[in-house]
C-alpha positions as CSV (number, residue, x, y, z in Angstrom):
1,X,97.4,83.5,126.0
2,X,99.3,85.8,123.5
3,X,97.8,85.3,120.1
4,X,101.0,85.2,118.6
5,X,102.7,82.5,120.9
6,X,99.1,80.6,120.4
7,X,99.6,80.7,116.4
8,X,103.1,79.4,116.4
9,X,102.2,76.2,118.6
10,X,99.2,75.8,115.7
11,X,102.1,76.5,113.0
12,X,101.6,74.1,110.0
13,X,98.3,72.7,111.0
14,X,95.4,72.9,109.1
15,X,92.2,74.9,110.2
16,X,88.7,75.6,108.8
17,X,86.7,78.2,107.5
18,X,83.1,78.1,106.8
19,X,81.7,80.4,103.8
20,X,78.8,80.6,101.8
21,X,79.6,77.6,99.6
22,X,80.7,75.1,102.3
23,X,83.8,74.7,104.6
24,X,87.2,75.4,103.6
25,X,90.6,74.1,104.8
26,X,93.6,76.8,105.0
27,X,96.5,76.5,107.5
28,X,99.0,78.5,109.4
29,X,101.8,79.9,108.0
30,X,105.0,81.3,109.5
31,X,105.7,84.5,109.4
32,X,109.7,86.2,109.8
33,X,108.9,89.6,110.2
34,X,105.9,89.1,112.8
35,X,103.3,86.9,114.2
36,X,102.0,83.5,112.1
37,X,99.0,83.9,110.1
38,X,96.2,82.0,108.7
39,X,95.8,81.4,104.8
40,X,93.5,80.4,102.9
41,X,94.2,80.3,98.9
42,X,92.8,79.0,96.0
43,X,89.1,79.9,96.8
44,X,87.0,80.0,94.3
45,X,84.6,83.1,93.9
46,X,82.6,81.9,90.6
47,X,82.0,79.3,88.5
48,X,84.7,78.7,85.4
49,X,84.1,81.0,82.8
50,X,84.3,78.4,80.3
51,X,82.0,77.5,77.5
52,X,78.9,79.1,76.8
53,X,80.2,81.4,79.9
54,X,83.1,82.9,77.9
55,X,83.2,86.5,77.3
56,X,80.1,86.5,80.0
57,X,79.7,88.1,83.2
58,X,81.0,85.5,86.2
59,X,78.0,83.0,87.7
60,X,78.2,82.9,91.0
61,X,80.1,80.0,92.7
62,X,77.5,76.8,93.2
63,X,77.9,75.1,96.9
64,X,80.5,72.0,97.5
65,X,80.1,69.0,99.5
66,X,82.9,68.2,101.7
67,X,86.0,70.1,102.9
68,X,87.5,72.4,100.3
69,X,91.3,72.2,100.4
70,X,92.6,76.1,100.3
71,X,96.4,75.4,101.1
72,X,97.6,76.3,97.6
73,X,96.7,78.5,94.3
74,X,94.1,78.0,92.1
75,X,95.1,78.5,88.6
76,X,96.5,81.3,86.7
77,X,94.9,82.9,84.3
78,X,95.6,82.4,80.4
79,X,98.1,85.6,79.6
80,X,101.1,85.2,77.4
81,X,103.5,85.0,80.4
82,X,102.5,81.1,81.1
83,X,102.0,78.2,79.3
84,X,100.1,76.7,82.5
85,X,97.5,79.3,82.6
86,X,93.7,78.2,82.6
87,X,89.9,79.3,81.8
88,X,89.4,77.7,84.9
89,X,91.4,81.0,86.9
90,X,88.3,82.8,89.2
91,X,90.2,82.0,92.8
92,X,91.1,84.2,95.3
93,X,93.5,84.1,98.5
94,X,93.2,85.2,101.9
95,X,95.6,86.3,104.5
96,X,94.7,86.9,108.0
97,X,96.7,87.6,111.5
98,X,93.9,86.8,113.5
99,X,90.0,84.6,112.5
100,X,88.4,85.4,115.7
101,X,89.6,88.9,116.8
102,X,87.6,90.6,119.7
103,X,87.1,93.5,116.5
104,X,86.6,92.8,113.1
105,X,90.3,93.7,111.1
106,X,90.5,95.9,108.3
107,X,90.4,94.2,104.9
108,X,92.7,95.6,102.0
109,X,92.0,93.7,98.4
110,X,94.7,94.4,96.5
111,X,93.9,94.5,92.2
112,X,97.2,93.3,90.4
113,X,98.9,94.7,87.4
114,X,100.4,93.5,84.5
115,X,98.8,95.9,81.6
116,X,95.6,93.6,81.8
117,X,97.6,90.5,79.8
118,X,99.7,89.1,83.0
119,X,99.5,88.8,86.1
120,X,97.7,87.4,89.3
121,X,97.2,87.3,92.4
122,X,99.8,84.3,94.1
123,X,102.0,85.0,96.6
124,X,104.7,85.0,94.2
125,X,104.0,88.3,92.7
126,X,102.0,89.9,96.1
127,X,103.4,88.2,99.7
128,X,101.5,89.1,102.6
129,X,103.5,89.2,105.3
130,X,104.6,93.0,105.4
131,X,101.1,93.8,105.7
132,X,100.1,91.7,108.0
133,X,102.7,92.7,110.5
134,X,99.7,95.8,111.0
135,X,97.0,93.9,111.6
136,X,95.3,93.8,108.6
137,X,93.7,91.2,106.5
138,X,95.1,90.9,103.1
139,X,93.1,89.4,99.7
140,X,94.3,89.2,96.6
141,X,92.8,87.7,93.1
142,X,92.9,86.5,89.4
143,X,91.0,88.2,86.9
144,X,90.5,87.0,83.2
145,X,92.9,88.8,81.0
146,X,93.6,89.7,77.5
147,X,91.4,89.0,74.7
148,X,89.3,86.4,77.4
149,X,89.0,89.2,80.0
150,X,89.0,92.3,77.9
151,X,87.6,91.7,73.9
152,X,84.4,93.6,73.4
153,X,82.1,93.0,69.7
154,X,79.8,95.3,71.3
155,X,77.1,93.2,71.5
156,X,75.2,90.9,74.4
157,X,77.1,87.9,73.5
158,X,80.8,89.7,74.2
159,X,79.7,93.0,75.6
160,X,83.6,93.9,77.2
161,X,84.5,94.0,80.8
162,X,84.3,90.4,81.4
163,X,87.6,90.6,83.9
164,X,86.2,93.7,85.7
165,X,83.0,91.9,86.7
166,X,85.4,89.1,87.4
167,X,86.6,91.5,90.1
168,X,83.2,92.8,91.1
169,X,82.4,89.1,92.0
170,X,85.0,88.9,93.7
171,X,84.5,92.0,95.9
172,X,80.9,90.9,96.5
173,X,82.4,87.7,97.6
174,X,84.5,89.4,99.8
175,X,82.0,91.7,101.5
176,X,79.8,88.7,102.1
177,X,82.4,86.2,103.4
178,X,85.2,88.4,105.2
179,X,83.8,88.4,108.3
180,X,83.8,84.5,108.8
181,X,87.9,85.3,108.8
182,X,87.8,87.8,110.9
183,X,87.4,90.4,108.6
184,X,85.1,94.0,108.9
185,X,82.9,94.1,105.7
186,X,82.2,97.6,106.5
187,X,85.8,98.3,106.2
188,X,87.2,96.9,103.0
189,X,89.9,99.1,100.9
190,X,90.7,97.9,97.5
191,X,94.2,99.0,96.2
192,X,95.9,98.1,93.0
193,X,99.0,99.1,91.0
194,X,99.5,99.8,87.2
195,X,96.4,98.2,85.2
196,X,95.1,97.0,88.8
197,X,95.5,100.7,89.9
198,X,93.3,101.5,86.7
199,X,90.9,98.9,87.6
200,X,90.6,100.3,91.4
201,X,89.6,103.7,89.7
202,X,86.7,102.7,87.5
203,X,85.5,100.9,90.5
204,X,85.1,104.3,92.3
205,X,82.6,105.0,89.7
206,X,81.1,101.5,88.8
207,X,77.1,101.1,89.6
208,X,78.1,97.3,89.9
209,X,80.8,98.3,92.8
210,X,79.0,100.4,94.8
211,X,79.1,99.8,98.1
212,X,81.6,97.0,98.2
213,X,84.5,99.2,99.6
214,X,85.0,102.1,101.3
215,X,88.4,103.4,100.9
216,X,91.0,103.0,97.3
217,X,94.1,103.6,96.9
218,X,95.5,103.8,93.1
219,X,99.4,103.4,92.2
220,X,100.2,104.9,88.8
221,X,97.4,103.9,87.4
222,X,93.9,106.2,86.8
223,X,90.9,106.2,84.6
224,X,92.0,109.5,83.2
225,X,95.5,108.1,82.2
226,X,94.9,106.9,78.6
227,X,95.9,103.8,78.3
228,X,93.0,101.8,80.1
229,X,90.3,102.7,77.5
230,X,89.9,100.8,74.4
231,X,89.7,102.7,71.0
232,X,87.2,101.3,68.5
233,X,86.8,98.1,70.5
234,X,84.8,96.1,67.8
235,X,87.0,97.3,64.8
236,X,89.7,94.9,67.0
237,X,87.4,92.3,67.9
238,X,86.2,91.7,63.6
239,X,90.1,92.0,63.0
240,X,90.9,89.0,65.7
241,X,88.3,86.8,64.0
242,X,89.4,87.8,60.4
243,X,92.7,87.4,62.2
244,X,92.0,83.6,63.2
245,X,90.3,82.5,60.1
246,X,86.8,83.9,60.7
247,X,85.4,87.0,57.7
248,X,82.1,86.4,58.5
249,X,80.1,89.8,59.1
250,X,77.2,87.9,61.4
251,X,78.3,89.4,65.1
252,X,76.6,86.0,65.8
253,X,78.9,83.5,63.9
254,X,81.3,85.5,65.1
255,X,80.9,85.1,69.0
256,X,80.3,80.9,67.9
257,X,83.3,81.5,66.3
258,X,85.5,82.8,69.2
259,X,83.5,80.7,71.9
260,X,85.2,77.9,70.1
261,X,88.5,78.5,69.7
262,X,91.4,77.4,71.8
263,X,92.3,79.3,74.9
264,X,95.8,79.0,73.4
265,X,94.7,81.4,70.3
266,X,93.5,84.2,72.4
267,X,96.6,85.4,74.0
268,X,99.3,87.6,72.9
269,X,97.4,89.1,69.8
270,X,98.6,92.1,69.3
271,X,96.1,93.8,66.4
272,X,96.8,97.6,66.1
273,X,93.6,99.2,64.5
274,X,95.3,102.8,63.9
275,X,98.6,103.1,61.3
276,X,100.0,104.8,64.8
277,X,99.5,101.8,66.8
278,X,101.5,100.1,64.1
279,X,104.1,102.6,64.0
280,X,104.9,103.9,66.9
281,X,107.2,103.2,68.9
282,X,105.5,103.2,72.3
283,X,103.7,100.7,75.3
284,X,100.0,100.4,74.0
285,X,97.2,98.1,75.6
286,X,95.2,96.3,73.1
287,X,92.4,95.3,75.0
288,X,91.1,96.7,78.2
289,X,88.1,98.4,79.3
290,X,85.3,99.9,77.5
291,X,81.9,101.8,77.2
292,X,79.5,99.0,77.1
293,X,76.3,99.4,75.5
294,X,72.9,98.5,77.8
295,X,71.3,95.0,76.9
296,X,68.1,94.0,78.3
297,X,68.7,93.7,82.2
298,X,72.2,92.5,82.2
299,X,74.8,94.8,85.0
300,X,76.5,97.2,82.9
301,X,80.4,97.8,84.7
302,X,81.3,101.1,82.8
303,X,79.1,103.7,80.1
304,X,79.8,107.0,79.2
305,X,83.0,109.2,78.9
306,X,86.2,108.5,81.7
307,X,86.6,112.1,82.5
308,X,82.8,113.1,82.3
309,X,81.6,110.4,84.5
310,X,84.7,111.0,87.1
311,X,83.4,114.7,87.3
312,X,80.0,113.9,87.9
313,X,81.8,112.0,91.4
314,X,83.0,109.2,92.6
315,X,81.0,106.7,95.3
316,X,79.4,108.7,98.5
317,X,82.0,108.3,101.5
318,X,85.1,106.7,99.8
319,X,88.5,108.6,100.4
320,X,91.2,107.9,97.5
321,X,94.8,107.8,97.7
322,X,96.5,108.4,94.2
323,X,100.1,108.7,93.3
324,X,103.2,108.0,91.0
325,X,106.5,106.9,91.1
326,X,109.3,109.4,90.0
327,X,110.6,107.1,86.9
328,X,107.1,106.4,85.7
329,X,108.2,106.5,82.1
330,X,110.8,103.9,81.9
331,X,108.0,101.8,81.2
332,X,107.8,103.2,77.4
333,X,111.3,101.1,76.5
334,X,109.8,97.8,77.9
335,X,109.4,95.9,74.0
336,X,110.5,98.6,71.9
337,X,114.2,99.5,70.3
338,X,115.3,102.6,72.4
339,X,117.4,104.1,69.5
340,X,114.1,103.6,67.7
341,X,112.3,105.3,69.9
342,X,115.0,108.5,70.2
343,X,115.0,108.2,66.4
344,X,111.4,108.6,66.2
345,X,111.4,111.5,68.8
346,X,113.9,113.5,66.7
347,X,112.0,112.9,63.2
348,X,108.2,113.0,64.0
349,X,106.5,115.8,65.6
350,X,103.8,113.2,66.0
351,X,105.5,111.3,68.6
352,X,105.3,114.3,71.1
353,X,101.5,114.4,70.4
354,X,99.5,112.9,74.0
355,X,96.8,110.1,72.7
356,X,93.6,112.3,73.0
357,X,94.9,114.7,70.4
358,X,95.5,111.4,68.2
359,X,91.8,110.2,67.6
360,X,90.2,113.6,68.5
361,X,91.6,116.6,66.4
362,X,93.1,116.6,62.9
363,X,96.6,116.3,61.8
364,X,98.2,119.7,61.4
365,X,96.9,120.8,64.5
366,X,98.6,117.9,66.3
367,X,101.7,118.9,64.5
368,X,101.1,121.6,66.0
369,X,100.6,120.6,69.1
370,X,103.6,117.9,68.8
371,X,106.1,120.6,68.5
372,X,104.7,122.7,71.4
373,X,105.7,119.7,73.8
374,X,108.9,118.6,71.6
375,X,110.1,122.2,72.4
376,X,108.5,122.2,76.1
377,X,110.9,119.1,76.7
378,X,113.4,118.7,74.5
379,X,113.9,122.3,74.0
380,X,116.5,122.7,70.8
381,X,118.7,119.0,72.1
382,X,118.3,115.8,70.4
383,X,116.5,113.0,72.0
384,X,118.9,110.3,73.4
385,X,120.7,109.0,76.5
386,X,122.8,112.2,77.3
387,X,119.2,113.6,77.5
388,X,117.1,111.1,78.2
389,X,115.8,112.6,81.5
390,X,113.9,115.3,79.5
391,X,112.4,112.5,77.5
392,X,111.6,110.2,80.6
393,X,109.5,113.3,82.6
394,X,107.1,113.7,78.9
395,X,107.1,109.7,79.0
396,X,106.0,109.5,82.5
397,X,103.7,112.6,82.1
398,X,102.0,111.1,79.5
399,X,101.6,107.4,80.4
400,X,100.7,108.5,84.6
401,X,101.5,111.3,85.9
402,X,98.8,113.4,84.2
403,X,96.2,111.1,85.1
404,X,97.0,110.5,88.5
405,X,97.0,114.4,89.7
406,X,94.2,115.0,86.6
407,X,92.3,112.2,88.7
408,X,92.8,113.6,92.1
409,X,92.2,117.0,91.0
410,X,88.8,116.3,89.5
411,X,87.5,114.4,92.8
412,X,88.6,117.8,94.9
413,X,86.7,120.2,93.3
414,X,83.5,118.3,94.1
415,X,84.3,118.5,97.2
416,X,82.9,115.5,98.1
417,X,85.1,113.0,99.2
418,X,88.5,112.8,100.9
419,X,91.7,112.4,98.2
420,X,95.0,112.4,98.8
421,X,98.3,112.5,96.6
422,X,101.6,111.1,97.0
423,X,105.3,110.9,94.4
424,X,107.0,107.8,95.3
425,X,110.6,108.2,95.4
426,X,112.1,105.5,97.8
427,X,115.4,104.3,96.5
428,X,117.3,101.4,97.2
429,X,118.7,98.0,96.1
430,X,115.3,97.0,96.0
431,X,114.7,99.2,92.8
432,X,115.0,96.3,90.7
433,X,112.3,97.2,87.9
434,X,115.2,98.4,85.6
435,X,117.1,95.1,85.9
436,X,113.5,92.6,85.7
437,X,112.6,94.4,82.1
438,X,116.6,94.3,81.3
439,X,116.8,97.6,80.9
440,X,119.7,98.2,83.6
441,X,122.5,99.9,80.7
442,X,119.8,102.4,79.1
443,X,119.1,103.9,82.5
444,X,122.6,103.2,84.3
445,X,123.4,106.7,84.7
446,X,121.8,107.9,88.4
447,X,119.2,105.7,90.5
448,X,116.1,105.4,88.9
449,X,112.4,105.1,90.6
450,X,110.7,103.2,88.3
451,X,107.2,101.6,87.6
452,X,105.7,99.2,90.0
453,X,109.0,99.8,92.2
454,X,106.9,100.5,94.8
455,X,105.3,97.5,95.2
456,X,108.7,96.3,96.9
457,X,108.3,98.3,99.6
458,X,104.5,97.0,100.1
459,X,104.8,92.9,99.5
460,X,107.0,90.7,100.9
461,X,108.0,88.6,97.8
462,X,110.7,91.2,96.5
463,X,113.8,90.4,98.3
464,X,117.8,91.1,97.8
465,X,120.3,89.4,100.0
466,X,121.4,92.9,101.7
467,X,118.1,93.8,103.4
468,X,119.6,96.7,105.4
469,X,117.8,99.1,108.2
470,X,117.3,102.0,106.0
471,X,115.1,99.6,103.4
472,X,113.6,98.3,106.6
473,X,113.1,101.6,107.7
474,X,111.0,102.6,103.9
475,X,109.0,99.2,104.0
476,X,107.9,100.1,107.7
477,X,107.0,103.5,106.9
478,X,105.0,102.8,103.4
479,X,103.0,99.8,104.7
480,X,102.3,102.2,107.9
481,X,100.8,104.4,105.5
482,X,99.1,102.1,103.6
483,X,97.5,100.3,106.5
484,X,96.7,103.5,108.7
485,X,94.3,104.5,105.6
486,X,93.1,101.3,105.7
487,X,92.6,101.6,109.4
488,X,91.0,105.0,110.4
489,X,91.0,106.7,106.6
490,X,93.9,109.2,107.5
491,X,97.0,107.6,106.4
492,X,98.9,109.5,109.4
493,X,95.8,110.0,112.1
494,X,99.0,110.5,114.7
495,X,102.6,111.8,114.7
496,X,104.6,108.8,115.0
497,X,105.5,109.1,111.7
498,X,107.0,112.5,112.6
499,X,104.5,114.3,109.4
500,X,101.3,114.8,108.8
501,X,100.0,113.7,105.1
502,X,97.6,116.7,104.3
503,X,94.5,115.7,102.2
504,X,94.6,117.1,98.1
505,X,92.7,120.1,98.1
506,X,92.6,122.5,94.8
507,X,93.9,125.3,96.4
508,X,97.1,124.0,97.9
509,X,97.8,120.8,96.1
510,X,99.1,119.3,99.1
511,X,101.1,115.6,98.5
512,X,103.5,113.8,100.4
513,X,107.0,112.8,98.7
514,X,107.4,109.4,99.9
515,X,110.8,108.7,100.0
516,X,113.4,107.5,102.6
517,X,112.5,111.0,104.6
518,X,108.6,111.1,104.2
519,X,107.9,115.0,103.3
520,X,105.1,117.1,103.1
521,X,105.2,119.3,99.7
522,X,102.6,121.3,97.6
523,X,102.0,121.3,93.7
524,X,103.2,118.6,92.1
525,X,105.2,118.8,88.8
526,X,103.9,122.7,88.7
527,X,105.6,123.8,85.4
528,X,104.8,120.8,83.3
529,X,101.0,120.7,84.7
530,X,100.4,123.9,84.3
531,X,101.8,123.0,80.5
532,X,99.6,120.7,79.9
533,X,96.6,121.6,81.6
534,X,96.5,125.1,79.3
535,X,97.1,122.8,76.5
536,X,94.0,121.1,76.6
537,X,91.9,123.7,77.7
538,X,93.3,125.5,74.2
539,X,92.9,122.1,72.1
540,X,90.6,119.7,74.1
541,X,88.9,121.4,76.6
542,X,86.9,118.1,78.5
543,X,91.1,116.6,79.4
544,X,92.0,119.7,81.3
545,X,90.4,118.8,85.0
């Protein structure tokens, strides 16, 4: 009988899963663009990290009696976009065309973004259904965020990276359970976008995430991009407590402090610990992931320096896919004044200056440095709209662009493991980032490709009432991509794409511009990398890959 014609007779009916905590309850779900599928949401894949567990590494999830009911979300984690979000947040969903295949289906665990303060993993902000279409099995997850997922003191009690081992249990959750819904453990890719995408890159390196997947894919987001590191951690941490009411210097009554306060109190703190995090004008994440010091016996997620540990190699056997979208940088104007920002761009050399330079060098030589790239971009115009494409490509440059190719670069020249590179450039009336951060009039001038406008052409959630071929046509050929990676490791093992996806190497910098016509090109952004690659080799040697 035809799996598909068997699924819609079972459509709306319950079914059961076994895992390692007990037996769950998902159901069958309808699906327009292809075959029903099965889900299963709301699993949980820890314990609450509540009480004496906040700030800690996850526990691992304690056995239920009974039937657990996974037909709808757990809750959301505490960020500053809900005032329904929870401690209670470690769940995961799971999609899948087929439980009992005659071979185990790929798995692809997608990492969501939101700069590490949003965000999660319901089918609201990721649906399934494109991806399932290619027979895949789809997870997504919550993470704790902000100040619960992300404050480090530096010490045992709040060492940092509480939401990346959030997503470590998860993976090991995944790699133990998958198969019971007809998933291959041995083929698990993770993928994430923005701060997810971030996240998927320092698992390449993590010693706790070893061996829990076997392919990534990052999307404009890389741990050589800047913004996922957190600069003097515990100077921010002392300044939350002072912050809340709390100038003890005991790291201990400190912790007792913070354990106690109200979930409610630990979102949306924004505490700059630099006059140019005050100042600037510019998208800047407070709390994300850092070094972490080694205590006792306890599983460290990330130590040492981003670009030092990427060039010492990523995990044995994993193939990366990296890329960008061509508007990266309209994410700069989300929150701040853009006349402020074009003011401070024609007054201050300083706002020309990349981030390393800004902690790393003194201040005449990033004057230095600040008019280099002011001229490089700007030439002799004045910032503002009528030239606010020369602005955008230092803006995207410097919040993804660098890192991604910096990132992909860095994994070639060991030689090691498989990478390839892609520009996103797919434009339609999908391209709805510019409206959703109401910035629609400041970029109103040509179609713009802008941050996380990908993820349209991936999930099935993003919708506009004229869903024509041509976007059809993008959605069918990006999730093809996706999915044949996921599949066999080559995102175009065969020509029915009509182009062949050449892996990154140093010599040719091969990457594929995604776009409505999917085509093969060579060097990326050559006169701006070559820019800002010599720059760093003259000024800060250890950021030029």
């Amino acid at each position: 009988m035809d799996v598909c014609y068997f699924l819609t007779l079972l459509l709306s009916r319950h079914v059961q899963v076994e895992v390692s905590e007990g037996i769950i309850e998902g159901q069958v779900v309808d699906n327009e663009y292809g075959c029903p599928y099965y889900s299963f949401k709301g699993i949980p894949y820890a314990e609450p990290p509540v009480g004496d567990l906040r700030f800690k590494a996850p526990q691992p999830k304690a056995p239920w009696e009974g039937v657990y009911n996974a037909t709808s979300h757990g809750n959301r984690c505490y960020s500053f976009q809900t005032s329904v979000g929870s401690e209670d947040c470690l769940y995961l969903n799971v999609y899948s065309p087929n439980i009992a295949p005659i071979d185990p289906l790929p798995v692809m665990v997608f990492i969501h973004g939101g700069g590490l303060v949003g965000g999660s993993g319901n089918e609201e902000d990721q649906g399934p259904k494109y991806l399932l279409r290619k027979d895949v099995i789809v997870v997504t997850l919550n993470y704790r965020l902000e100040i619960l997922g992300f404050l480090s003191l530096d010490t045992e009690d709040i060492p940092g990276n509480a939401g990346m081992k959030d997503q470590v249990a998860a993976l090991r959750w995944i790699k133990k359970n998958i198969k019971n819904f007809g998933g291959d453990p041995d083929n698990i890719t993770l993928f994430g976008e923005s701060a997810g995408s971030a996240c998927v890159s320092f698992h390449l390196v993590s010693p706790m995430s070893k061996g829990l997947f076997n392919r990534a894919i990052t999307q404009s987001g890389t741990m050589t991009s800047w913004f996922p590191i957190t600069f003097r951690a515990r100077d921010r941490a002392l300044l939350l407590a002072r912050e809340l009411g709390c100038n003890s210097t005991d790291d201990k009554e400190i912790y007792e402090f913070l354990k106690m306060q109200p979930a409610a109190n630990l979102v949306n703190k924004q505490i700059p610990v630099t006059y140019w995090q005050s100042a600037k004008e510019m998208i800047y994440m407070y709390y994300s992931i850092v070094s972490e010091k080694q205590f006792g016996d306890k599983e460290r997620f990330f130590f040492g320096d981003t670009y030092e540990v990427l060039r010492n190699g990523i995990h044995e056997g994993v193939a990366v896919i990296s890329g960008y979208t061509q508007d990266e940088g309209i994410l700069w104007f989300v929150g701040n004044d853009p006349d402020r920002v074009f003011d401070q761009a024609n007054h201050f050399l300083e706002f020309f200056v990349p981030e390393p330079y800004t902690v790393n060098i003194p201040l005449a030589t990033q004057l230095e440095i600040g008019e280099k790239f002011r001229n490089f971009y700007l030439k002799n115009k004045t910032a503002s709209k009528a030239t606010l494409d020369d602005l955008l490509k230092f803006l995207s440059m410097e919040l993804f662009v660098y890192g991604a190719i910096s990132q992909q670069k860095i994994i070639a020249k060991k030689n090691k493991n498989k990478t390839y590179l892609y520009k996103f450039t797919c434009h339609s009336e999908l391209n709805l980032v510019t409206v959703f951060l109401g910035l629609q009039d400041l970029f109103d001038y040509r179609p713009m490709v802008g941050h996380a406008d990908d993820l349209a052409y991936i999930f099935s959630n993003f919708k506009v009432d004229n869903m024509t071929q041509d976007i059809y046509k993008m959605i069918d050929q990006v999730t093809t991509l996706w999915t044949n990676f996921a599949k066999y490791g080559d995102p175009t093992p065969d020509d029915s794409l009509g182009v062949k996806w050449l892996p990154y190497t140093v010599e040719n910098e091969d990457y594929l511009d995604i776009g409505e016509v999917l085509v093969p090109e060579t060097h990326p952004e050559k006169e701006e990398i070559e820019f800002w690659e010599s720059n760093f080799k003259e000024f800060l040697p250890e950021y030029a890959p």
